[in-house]
C-alpha positions as CSV (number, residue, x, y, z in Angstrom):
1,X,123.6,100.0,108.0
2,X,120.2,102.1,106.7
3,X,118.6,103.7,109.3
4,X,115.5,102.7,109.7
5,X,112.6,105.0,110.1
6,X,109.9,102.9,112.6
7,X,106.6,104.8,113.1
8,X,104.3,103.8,115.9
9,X,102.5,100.4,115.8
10,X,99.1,102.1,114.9
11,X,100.7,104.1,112.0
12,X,103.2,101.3,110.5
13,X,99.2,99.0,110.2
14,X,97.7,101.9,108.7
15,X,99.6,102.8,106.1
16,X,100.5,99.0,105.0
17,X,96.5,99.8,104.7
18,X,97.1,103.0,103.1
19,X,99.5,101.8,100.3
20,X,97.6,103.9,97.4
21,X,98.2,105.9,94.9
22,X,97.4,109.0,96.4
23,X,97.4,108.1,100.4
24,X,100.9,107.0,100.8
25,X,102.3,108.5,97.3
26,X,104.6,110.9,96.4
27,X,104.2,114.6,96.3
28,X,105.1,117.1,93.4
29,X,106.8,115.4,90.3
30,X,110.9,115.7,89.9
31,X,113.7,114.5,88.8
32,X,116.7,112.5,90.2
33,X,119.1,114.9,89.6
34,X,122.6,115.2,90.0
35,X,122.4,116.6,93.1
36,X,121.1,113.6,94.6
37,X,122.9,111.2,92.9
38,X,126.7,112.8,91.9
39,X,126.3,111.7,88.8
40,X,127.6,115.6,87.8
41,X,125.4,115.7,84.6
42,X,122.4,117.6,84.0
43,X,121.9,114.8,81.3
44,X,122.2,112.3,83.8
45,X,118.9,113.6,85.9
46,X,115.5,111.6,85.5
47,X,112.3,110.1,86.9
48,X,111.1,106.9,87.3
49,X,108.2,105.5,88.5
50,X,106.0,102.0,88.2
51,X,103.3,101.1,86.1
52,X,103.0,97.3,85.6
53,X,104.0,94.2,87.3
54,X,104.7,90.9,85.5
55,X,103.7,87.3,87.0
56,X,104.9,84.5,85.5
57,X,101.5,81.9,84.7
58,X,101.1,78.1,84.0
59,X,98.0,78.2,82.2
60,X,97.1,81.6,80.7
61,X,93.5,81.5,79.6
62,X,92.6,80.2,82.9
63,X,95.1,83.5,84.3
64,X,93.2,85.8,82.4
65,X,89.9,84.2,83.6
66,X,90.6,84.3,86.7
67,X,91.7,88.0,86.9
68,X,88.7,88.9,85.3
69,X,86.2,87.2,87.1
70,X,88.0,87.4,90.7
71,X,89.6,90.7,90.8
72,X,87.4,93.0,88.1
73,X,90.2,93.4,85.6
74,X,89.8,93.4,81.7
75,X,92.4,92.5,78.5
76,X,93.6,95.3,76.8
77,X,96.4,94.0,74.8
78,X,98.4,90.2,74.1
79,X,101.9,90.9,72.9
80,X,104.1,88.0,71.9
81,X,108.0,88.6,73.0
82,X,111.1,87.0,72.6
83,X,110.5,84.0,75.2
84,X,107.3,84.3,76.4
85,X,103.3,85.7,75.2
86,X,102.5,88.3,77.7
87,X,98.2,89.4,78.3
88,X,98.5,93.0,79.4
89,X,95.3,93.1,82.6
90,X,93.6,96.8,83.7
91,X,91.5,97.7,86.0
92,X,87.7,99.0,85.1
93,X,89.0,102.4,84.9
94,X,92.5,102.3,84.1
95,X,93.4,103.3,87.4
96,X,96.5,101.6,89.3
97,X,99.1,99.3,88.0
98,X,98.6,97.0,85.2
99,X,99.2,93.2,85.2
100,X,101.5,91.1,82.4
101,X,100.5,87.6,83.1
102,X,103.5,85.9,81.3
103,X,103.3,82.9,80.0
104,X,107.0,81.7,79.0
105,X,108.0,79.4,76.2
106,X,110.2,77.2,78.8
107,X,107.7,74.8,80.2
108,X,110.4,74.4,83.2
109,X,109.8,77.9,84.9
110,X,108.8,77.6,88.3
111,X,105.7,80.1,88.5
112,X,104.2,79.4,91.9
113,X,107.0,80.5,94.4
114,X,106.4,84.3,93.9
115,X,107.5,85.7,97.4
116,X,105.9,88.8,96.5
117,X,102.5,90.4,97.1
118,X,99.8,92.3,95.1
119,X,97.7,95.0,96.8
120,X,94.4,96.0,95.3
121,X,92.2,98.4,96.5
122,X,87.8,97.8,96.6
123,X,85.1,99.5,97.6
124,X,84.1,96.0,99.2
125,X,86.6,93.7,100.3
126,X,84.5,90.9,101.5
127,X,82.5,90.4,97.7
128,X,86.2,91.1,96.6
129,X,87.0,88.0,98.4
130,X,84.0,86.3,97.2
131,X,84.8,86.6,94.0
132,X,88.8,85.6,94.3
133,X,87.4,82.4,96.0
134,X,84.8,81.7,92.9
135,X,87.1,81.9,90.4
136,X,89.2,79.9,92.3
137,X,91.9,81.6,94.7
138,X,92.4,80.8,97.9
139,X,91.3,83.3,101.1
140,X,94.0,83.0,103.5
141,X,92.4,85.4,105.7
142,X,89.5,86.5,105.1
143,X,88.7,90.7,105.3
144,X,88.0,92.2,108.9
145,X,88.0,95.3,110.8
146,X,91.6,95.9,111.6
147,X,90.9,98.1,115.1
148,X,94.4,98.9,115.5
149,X,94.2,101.1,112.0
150,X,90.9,102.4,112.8
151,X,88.5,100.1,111.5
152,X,90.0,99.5,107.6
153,X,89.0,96.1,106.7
154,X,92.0,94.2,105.0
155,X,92.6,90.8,104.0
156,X,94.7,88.1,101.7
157,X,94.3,85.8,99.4
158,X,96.0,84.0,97.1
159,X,94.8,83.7,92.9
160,X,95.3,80.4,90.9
161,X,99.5,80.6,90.8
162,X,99.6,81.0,94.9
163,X,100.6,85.1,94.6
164,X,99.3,86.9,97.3
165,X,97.3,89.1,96.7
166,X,96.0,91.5,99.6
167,X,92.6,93.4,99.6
168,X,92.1,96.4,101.0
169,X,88.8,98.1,101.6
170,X,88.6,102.0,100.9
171,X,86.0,104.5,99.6
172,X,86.7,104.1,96.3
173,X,84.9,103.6,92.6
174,X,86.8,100.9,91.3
175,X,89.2,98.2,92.2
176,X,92.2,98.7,91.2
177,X,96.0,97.5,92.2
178,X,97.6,100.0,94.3
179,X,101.3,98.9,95.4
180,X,103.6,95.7,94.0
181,X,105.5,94.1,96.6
182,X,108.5,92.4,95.2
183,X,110.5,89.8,97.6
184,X,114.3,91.0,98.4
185,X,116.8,88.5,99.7
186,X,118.8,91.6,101.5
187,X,116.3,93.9,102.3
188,X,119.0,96.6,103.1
189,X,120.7,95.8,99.9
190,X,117.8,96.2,98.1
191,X,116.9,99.7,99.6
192,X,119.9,101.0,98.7
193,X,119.0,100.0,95.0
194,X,116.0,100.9,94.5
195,X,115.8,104.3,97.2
196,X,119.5,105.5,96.9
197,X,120.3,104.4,93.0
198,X,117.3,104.6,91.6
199,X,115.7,107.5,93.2
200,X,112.3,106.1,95.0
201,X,111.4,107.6,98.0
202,X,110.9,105.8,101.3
203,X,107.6,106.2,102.7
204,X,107.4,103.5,105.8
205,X,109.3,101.0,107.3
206,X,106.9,98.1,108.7
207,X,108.4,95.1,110.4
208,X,105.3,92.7,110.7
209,X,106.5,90.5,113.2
210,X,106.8,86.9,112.7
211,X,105.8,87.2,108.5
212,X,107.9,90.1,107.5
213,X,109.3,93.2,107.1
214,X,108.8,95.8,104.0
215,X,109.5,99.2,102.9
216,X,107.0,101.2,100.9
217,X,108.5,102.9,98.5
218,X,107.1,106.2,96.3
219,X,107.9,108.3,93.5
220,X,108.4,111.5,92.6
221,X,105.8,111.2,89.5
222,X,102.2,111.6,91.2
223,X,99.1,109.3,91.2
224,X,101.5,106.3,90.5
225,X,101.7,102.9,92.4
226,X,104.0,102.3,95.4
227,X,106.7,99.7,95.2
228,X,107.1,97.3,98.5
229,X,110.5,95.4,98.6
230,X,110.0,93.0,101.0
231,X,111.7,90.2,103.1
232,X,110.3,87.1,104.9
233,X,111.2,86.4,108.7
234,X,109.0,83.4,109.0
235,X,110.5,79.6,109.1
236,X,108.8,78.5,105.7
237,X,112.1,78.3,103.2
238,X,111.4,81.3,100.5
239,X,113.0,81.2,96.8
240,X,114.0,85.2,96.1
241,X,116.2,84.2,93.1
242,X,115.6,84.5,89.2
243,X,111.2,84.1,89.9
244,X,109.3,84.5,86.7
245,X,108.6,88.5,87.9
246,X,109.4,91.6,86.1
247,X,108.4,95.5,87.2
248,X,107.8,97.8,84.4
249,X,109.9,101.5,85.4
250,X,108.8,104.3,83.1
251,X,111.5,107.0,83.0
252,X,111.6,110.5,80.8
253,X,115.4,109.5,80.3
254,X,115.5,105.6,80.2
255,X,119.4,105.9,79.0
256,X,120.1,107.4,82.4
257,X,117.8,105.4,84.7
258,X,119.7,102.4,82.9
259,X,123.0,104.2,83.2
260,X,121.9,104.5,87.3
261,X,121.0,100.7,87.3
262,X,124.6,99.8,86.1
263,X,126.5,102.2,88.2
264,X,124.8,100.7,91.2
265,X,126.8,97.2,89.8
266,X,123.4,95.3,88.5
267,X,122.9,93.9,85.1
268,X,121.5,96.0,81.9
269,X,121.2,93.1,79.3
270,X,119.8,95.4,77.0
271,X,120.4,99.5,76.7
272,X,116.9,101.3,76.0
273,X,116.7,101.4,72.2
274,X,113.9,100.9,69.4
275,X,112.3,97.3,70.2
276,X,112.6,95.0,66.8
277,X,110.2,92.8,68.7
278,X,106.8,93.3,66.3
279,X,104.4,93.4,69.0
280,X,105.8,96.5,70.1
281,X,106.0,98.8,67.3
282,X,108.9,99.7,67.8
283,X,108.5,101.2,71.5
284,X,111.7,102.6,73.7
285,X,112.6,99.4,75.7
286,X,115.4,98.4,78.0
287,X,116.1,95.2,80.3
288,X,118.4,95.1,83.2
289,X,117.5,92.9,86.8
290,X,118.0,93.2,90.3
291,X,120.5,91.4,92.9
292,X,117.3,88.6,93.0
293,X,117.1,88.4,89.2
294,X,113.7,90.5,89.1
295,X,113.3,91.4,85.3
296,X,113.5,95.4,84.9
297,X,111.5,96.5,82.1
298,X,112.9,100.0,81.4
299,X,110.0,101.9,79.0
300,X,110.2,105.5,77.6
301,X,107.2,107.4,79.9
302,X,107.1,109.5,76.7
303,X,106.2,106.4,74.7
């Protein structure tokens, strides 16, 4: 069993508030070495961190419309894959993660039953709301002072596939997304993936009772996006398996990251190696998934 670190009430709201790039991330970058891990190698040491996060999409013009107009992000590049046409989404500045809205050549793909979350930051999170509602989302509920994390206002929505996205006001220039919250079957399990195998860092522990609980995870490499694996407590059935959702993990030794994900007994379907697909000129690119099926996208940080 993981031991759990549980900060007070107060703190546990704040930073699920704080999730940023620089308020709840890492320190000084370094590498998983084999110190940490036993691998016995200095080959086998590395970072990793994340940079994007995939959503799979019914319709995609109306995706890329919506992302635009509700949530102040631009397209910066359309790449055709192997089974699906991906728009690559950034935010004013180029600050946070960016967004893959997928659009997959099986028409059967389920896209709306993402149990995951995106968290964005604004300067204003009611005219961010504003303008999720007008270009269609949904406000579940809507921005307000949160006393019990000293006045932040936070609130959640959900864009034109149902994924939640959660708004978070802070003194900032831009909006931008801040954290990715995938959803974990066995939230244990899936710490010991992603903290002990893979080398993020835990930041919090937040058990929001009745909805659910999530760990905030960080890297070593600075001023990039926190990872949330999270797992539902509510009564509403959830589906955690094979969901049209990839994370993007940039690593300065994808061999060994990929090398890490198989020795922690998960699937590499491809090794990192010279993409043949055309879009990508020929980029450093692996593939492995999670216990849940979440696509891994292993990418060369070099690249």
């Amino acid at each position: 069993m993981i031991t759990k670190i549980i900060k007070p009430l107060s703190m546990t709201l704040m930073c699920a508030a704080f999730i940023s790039m620089v308020g709840c991330g890492s320190s000084s970058e370094g590498n998983k070495s084999s110190d940490d891990d036993d691998k016995g190698s200095e080959d086998s040491s590395y970072t990793v961190s994340l940079s994007q996060v995939g959503v799979g999409v019914d319709d995609l013009e109306a995706s890329v419309t919506f992302f635009e107009d509700g949530l102040g992000m631009h397209e910066v590049e359309r790449i055709t894959r192997d089974n699906r046409i991906e728009v690559i989404m950034a935010s004013e500045n180029g600050r946070g993660a960016d967004i893959a809205l997928m659009k997959f050549n099986d028409a059967n793909i389920v896209v709306d039953q993402n149990p995951g979350k995106i968290v964005f930051y604004t300067a204003d999170a009611s005219k961010l709301a504003e303008d999720l509602e007008a270009a269609g989302g949904v406000i579940v509920e809507p921005p307000k002072a949160q006393a019990s994390v000293g006045g932040v206002v936070v609130g959640f929505g959900r864009d034109i596939n149902k994924n939640i996205i959660e708004i978070v006001e802070q003194d900032t220039e831009s909006t931008f997304i801040s954290a990715i919250g995938i959803g974990v079957s066995d939230l244990d399990a899936a710490y010991d993936f992603y903290v002990n195998s893979l080398g993020f860092n835990e930041y919090y522990y937040i058990p929001i009772a009745g909805k659910y609980n999530e760990y905030i995870l960080t890297s070593d490499v600075e001023n990039t996006p926190s990872l949330v694996i999270m797992n539902w407590v509510d009564e509403e059935e959830r589906n955690y398996i094979d969901n049209p959702v990839k994370i993007l993990l940039e690593s300065n030794n994808p061999q060994a990251l990929s090398d890490a994900i198989e020795s922690a007994g998960e699937t590499v379907t491809q090794e990192p190696s010279a993409s043949t697909e055309a879009d990508l000129d020929g980029a450093t690119v692996g593939y492995a998934k999670d216990a849940d099926g979440t696509l891994i996208e292993i990418r060369d940080s070099a690249d």
